[in-house]
C-alpha positions as CSV (number, residue, x, y, z in Angstrom):
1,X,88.4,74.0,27.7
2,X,85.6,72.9,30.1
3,X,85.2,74.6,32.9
4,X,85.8,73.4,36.0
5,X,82.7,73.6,39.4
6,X,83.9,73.8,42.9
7,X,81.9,73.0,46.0
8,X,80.4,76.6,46.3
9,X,78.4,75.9,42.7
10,X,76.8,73.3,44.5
11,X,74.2,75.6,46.1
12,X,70.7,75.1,45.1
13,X,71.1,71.4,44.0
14,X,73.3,71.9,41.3
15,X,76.0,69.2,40.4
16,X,79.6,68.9,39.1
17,X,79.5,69.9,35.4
18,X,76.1,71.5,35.6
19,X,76.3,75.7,34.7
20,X,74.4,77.6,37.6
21,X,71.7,79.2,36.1
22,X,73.0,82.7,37.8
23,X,76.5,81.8,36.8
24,X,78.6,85.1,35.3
25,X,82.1,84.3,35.3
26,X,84.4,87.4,36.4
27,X,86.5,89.0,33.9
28,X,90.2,88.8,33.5
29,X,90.5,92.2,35.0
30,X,88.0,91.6,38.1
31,X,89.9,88.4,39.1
32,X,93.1,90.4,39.4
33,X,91.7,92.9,41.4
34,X,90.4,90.6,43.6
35,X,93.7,88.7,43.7
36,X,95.3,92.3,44.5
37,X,93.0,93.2,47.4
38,X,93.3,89.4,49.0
39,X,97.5,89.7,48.9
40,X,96.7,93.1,50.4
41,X,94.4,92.0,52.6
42,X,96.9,88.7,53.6
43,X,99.6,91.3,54.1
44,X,97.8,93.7,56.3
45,X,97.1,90.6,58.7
46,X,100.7,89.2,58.3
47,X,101.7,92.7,59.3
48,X,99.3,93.0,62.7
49,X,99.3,89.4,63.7
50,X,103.3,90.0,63.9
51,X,102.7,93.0,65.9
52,X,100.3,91.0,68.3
53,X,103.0,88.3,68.6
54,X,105.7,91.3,69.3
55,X,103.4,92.5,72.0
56,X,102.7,89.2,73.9
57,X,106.2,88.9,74.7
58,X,106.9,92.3,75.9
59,X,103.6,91.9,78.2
60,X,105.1,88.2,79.0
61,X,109.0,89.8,79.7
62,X,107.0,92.3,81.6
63,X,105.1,89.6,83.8
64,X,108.6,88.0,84.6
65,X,110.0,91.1,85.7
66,X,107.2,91.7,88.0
67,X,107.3,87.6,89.5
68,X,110.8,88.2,90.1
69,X,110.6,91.6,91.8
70,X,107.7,90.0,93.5
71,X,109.6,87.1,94.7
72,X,112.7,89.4,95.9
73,X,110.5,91.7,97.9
74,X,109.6,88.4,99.8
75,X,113.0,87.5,100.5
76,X,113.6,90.9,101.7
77,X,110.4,90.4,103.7
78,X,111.6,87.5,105.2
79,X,115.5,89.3,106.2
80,X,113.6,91.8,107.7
81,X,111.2,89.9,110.2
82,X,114.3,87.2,110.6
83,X,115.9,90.3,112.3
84,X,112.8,91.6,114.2
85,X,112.5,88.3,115.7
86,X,116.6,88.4,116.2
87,X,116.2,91.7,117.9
88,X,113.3,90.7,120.2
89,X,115.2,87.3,121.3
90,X,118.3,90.0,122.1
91,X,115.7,92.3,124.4
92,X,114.3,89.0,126.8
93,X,117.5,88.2,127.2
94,X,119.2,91.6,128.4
95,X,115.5,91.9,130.6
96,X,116.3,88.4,132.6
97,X,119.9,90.5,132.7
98,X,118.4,93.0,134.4
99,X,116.0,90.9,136.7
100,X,119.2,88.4,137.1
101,X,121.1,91.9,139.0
102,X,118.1,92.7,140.9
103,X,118.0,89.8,142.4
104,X,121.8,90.2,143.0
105,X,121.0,93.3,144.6
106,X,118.3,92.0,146.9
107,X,120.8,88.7,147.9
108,X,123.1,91.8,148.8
109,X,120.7,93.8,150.6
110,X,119.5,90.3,153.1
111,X,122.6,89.8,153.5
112,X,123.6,93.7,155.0
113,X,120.2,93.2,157.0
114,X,121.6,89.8,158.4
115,X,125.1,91.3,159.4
116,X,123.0,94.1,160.9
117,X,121.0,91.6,162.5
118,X,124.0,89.9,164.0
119,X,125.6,92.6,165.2
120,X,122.4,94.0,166.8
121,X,122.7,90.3,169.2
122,X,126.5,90.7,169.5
123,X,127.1,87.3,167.9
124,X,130.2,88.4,166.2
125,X,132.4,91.1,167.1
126,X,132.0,95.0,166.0
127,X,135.5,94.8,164.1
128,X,134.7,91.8,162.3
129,X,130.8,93.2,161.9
130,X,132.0,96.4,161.1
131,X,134.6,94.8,158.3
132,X,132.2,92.1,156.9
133,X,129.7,95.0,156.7
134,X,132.1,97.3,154.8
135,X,132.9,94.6,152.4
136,X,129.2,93.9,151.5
137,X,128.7,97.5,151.7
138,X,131.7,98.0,148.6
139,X,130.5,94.8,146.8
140,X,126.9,96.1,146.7
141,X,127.8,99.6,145.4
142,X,130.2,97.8,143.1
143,X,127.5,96.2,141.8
144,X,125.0,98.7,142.3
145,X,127.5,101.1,139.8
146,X,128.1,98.0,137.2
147,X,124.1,97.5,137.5
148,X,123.7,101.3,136.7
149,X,126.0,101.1,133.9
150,X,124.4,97.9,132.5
151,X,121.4,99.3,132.9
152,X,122.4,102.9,130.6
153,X,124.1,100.4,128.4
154,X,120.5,98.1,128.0
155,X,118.2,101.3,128.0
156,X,120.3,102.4,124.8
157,X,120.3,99.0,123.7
158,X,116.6,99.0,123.6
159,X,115.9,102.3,122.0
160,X,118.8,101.2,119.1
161,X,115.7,98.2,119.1
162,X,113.1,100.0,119.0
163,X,114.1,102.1,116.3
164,X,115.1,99.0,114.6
165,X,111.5,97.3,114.9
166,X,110.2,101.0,114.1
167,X,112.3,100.9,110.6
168,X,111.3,97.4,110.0
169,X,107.8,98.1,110.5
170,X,108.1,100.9,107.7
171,X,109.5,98.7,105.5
172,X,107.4,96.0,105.8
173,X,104.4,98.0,105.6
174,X,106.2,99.7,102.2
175,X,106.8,96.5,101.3
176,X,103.4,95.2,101.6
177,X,102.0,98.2,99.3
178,X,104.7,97.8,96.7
179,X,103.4,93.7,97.0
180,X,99.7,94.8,96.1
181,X,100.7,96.6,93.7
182,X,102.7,94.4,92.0
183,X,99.7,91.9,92.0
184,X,97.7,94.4,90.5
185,X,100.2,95.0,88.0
186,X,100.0,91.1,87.6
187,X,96.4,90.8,87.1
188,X,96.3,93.6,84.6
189,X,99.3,91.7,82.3
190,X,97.6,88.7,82.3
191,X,94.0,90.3,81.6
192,X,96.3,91.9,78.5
193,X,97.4,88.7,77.4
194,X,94.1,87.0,77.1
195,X,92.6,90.3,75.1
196,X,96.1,90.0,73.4
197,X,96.1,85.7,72.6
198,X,92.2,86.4,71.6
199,X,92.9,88.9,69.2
200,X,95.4,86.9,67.7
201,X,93.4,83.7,67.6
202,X,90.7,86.4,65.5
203,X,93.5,87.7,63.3
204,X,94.6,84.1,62.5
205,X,90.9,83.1,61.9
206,X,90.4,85.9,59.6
207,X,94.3,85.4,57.7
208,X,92.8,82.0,57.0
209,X,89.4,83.0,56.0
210,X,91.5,85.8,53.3
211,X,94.1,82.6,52.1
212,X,90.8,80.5,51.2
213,X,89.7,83.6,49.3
214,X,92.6,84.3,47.5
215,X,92.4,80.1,46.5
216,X,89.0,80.6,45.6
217,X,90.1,83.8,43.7
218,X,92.8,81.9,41.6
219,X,90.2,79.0,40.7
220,X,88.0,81.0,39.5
221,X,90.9,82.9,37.3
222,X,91.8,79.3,36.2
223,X,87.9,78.9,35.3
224,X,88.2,82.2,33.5
């Protein structure tokens, strides 16, 4: 049978059908060896270029579990300062409520001064002074009383505010922590994955190199 030359015998200028001159064709025995170590070898990369795959998804799972807790924590972000800015809306308006009833109580007080005033120069009557006076008098401490209870009501109304901003500032400050860290946690995943698709990309190279060996291997055997 002749034997058949492949491109490695082609080193040092020989051609097809030429015999190297440092040509010893491996025995029976040697080719199955090396056939044996090449499956082993193809198996052992089979085995950890499987285990590379399994752990690119779990870091990929992982790096959509952190996006998505990510992106929650931003819409809790945003319910949070929504009702900050709902809170401090709610605290101008009961302050121009409370400048509106001072100015009530000032309109009130001009008024008492002016009936004063009047009766000081007699220009209305002492009953009728005396009765307009006593009405203004009851409609400012009417007022003065629904002012003071307003006012409790407001100053309670603020601190229920304050603690509100105070809580939302925790949180958002938490939040902000638990954010970085979540970017760190990001930036490490994705650092994995690269050293993760690289390894693989190695593992593949070297699965391919071991296939060409093992055709090489049964050539040879053929040769043999």
């Amino acid at each position: 049978m002749p034997q058949i030359r492949t491109l490695k015998d082609l080193d040092n200028g020989n051609k097809f059908g030429d015999t190297p001159a440092n040509y010893y064709p491996p025995s029976r025995t040697e080719l199955k060896e090396q056939i044996s170590c090449a499956k082993k070898d193809r198996e052992v990369a089979i085995y950890w270029g499987s285990q590379f795959a399994d752990n690119y998804d779990v870091l990929d799972r992982e790096k959509k579990r952190i996006q998505d807790n990510y992106n929650v924590l931003d819409r809790e972000k945003k319910h949070i300062q929504d009702g900050f800015d709902k809170s401090k809306k709610e605290n101008e308006k009961l302050s121009d409520r409370v400048h509106q009833l001072g100015e009530e109580i000032r309109q009130l007080h001009s008024e008492k001064n002016e009936l004063m005033l009047q009766i000081t120069r007699k220009d209305i009557s002492l009953a009728d002074a005396k009765s307009k006076f006593s009405i203004k008098s009851e409609e400012m401490q009417a007022l003065q009383s629904k002012m003071k209870e307003e006012i409790q009501a407001l100053q309670s109304r603020v601190k229920e505010l304050e603690q509100d901003v105070s809580l939302a500032q925790d949180d958002l400050s938490e939040m902000e922590s638990l954010k970085r860290k979540l970017q760190l946690e990001n930036v490490e995943v994705t650092s994995k994955n690269i050293g993760l698709s690289l390894a693989k990309n190695d593992l593949e190279d070297s699965l391919t190199e071991k296939k060409d060996e093992l055709a090489q291997i049964k050539v040879d055997l053929v040769i043999a």
